[in-house]
Phi, psi and omega in degrees: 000313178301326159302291175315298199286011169276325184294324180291334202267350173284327203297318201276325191278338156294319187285318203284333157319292178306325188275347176295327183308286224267033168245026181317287189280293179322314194291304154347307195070064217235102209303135171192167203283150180251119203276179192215129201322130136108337192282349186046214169289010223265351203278147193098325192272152196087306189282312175292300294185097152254141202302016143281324175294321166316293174265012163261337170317283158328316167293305146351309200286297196274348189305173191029041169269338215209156136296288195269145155251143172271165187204149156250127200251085204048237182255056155223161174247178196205169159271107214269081182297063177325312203262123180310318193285333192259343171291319158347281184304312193292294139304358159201019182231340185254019226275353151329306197254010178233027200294316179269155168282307189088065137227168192302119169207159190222095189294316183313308201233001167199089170326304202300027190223352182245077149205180232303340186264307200293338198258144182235155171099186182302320201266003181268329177295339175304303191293321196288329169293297110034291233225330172300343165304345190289353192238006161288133175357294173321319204272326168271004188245012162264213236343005190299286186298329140330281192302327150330291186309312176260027147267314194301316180280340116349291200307315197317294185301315168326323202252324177291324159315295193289339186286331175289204165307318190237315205079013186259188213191140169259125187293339142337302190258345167275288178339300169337294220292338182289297176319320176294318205277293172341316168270338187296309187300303189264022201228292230234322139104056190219133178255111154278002161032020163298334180281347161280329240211106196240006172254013197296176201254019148262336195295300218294303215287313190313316204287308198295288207310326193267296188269016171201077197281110196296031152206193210254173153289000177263347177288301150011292200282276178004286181271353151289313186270000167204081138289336168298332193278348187285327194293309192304344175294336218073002215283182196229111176307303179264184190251153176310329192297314188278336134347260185316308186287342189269333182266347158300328254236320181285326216258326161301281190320315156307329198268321217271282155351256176303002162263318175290008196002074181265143130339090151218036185018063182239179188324297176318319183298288198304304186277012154260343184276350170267353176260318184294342182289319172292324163331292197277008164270340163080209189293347192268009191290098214275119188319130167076001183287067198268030131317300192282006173115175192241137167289193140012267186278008178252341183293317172250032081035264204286345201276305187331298218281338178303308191312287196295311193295324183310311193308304214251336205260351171278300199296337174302309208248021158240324162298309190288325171296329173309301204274333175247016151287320185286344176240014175268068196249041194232324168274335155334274197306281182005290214285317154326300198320296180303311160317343165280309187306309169328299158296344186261358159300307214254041220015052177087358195260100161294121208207161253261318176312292204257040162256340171358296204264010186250054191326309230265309171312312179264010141291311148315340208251293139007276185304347178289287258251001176275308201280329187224092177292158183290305202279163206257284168225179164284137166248142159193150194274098172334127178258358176212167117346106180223145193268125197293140163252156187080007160245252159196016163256208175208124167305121165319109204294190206017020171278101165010085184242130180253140240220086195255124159272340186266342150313326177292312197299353201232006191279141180295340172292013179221318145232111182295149183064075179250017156300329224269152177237135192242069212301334188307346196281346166267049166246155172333300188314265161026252169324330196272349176272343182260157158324142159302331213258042186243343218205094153199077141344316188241359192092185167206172197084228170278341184240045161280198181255163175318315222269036195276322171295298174327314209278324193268357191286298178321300159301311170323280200324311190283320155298295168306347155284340197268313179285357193267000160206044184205115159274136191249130156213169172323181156214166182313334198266357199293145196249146178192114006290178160288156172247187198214140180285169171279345226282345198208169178327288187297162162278070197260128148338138156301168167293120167088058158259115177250129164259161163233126178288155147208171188281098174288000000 
């Protein structure tokens, strides 16, 4: 009996704790959504639900009531941002006190997690110094002639698809097997031979790590929104399978590297030369410091988020572009056009100059990444108390702020009609009417992403070898609109968005 009323008196006391929590946003006085126990604004996701349907519900409900709105992301609370002028501030003019993301990584029990998207703090600024050389102009116009090669082995894969019977293709899984090889080559300096091969063994882990994700989206969500308790849990972002294959896989290749002292001043090089640094500092290399260079399992870390971001977040945004040229086929043509007059300056030779010259192309790539931004929204933390401008309230330090970009990118007040895909909304005029902060694909500021130039030189590259010999439109099966798996985070294509080459 003493054991039950102690058990009734933790439960009530727990429960009258939780309706104080989530009287938060109320107490405040702060419009917000009336959260519902331990799901907060949160019902639905994965199963109903992808965290973009979530936050355009809240964007809907609230624009122009507020700058800010309250939100609960299961038992965490978080700041819902509406007002452009306050994302601004939050990512670049205040972007000091908004430096972490706040997601969950576990250096201990999931190496592979104390890397560059994931590390908050002193050790993300050490990897972004750290990493940045790799993605400079210089560094990406030496991959050049590389990324040429596994397009050209794309166009290839591309003419066996037309050789069957119908020519059609699911875009999802071609893109994938491109993007894999594309990193495999120039990251890692390894020919993954997915586009001949579509079971090769980075496509399959890739493949593996994204669509059958070692927690549910709702666990997913869980330790996105209380990482720290999740770290004190022990819990793990990747499977043991995939762990163990990225670290075999870095760890042969660096072994290889350095015996054979081969060269190719790529990504893997630059992060061998930060493992040798640590190497010769030895015992005086201060644990968990990555300022002093990097170990292994921190090397193959950045090699993972290289991989995976490259994988998944190109092949999205080359399917998707593919898929509304195909069902656009007047912006099709536009853009052949422009890609032949072009190629044809150049003699026919494609080269880092004349995707330059390719207006129109990066206004198509632009109109993609506006109607299917990858990411749903920005996260980021408070590192202080910080006073809102223009209100009279204060964030609250370690308080949450979401950022909805696919909500912005689709709201009508900024772009009308914003189902329609519109490359024009990206002409100079254009750009120059709207808030910066209208447009944020990559993020903005000191944390946007690194890799934005590479990832999109990679879809150019990949489109423009596909149109200059390929016309693409639908079939009876093309799913319109596309839908989005639930399964993850990202804005990602269901499996079997299908399409059709034909032979120009």
């Amino acid at each position: 009996m003493t054991l039950l009323i102690l058990l009734l008196t933790l439960i009530a006391t727990f429960y009258v704790w939780l309706k104080r929590y989530y009287a938060y946003w109320r107490i405040k006085n702060i419009p917000h959504e009336q959260p519902k126990l331990f799901m907060g604004n949160m019902t639905g996701i994965g199963r109903t639900h992808h965290w973009k349907d979530i936050n355009q519900r809240i964007y809907k409900q609230f624009k122009g009531t507020a700058p800010f709105v309250g939100f609960y992301t299961f038992m965490s609370k978080a700041a819902f941002i509406l007002d452009l002028d306050l994302i601004k501030h939050i990512l670049v003019k205040d972007f000091s006190n908004f430096t972490d993301r706040g997601f969950f990584h576990n250096e201990r029990d999931d190496p592979l997690t104390a890397n560059l998207l994931f590390l908050d703090g002193e050790p993300w600024r050490a990897l972004r110094h750290k990493l940045s050389p790799v993605f400079t102009t210089g560094k990406i116009k030496y991959m050049f002639s590389t990324m040429v090669t596994v397009a050209e082995n794309l166009e290839g894969a591309c003419h066996k698809i037309v050789d069957k019977k119908e020519g059609q293709f699911d875009a999802k899984d071609l893109f994938a097997r491109y993007t894999t090889d594309m990193i495999g080559s120039c990251a890692f300096g390894l020919e993954c031979h997915s586009l001949t091969n579509p079971n090769s063994d980075f496509q399959r882990m890739g493949r593996k790590i994204l669509e059958e994700p070692r927690h549910s989206p709702f666990v997913q969500a869980f330790m996105f929104t209380a990482p720290d308790l999740a770290r004190k849990l022990r819990m793990k972002t990747f499977t043991d399978e995939a762990t163990e294959f990225f670290l075999k896989v870095v760890q042969e290749t660096v072994e290889y590297r350095e015996k054979n002292n081969i060269k190719r001043n790529d990504f893997i090089d630059l992060l061998i030369e930060l493992k040798t640094h640590r190497d010769l500092l030895g015992e005086d290399a201060i644990p968990d410091d990555q300022s002093n260079g990097f170990t292994l399992k921190q090397l193959a870390a950045q090699a993972l988020i290289f991989f995976l971001a490259g994988f998944d977040t190109s092949s999205s945004t080359m399917a998707f572009c593919i898929y509304e040229l195909a069902i656009n086929p007047q912006i099709q043509e536009l853009l052949r056009n422009e890609i032949f007059d072009v190629l044809e300056k150049y003699n026919e030779k494609l080269c880092y100059e004349c995707i330059k010259e390719m207006y129109y192309l990066e206004k198509v790539i632009s109109e993609t990444l506006r109607k299917y931004p990858v990411l749903p929204h920005i996260a980021r933390r408070t590192l202080a108390n910080y006073n809102v401008p223009n209100t009279n309230f204060t964030f609250e330090k370690n308080l949450r702020v979401i950022i909805p970009v696919d909500s912005i990118h689709h709201d009508p007040e900024l772009y009308p009609v914003p189902e329609k895909f519109d490359p024009e909304r990206f002409s100079q005029e254009q750009i120059a009417k709207r808030h910066p902060a209208a447009y944020l694909p990559f993020g903005d500021g000191p944390r946007n992403c690194i890799g934005k130039r590479f990832g999109t030189l990679q879809v150019q590259i990949g489109i423009i070898v596909l149109l200059k010999s390929f016309r693409i439109s639908i079939t009876e099966h093309t799913e319109i609109p596309a839908r989005y798996s639930l399964k993850g985070f990202l804005l990602t294509p269901t499996a079997g968005m299908k399409l059709k080459f034909e032979k120009l």
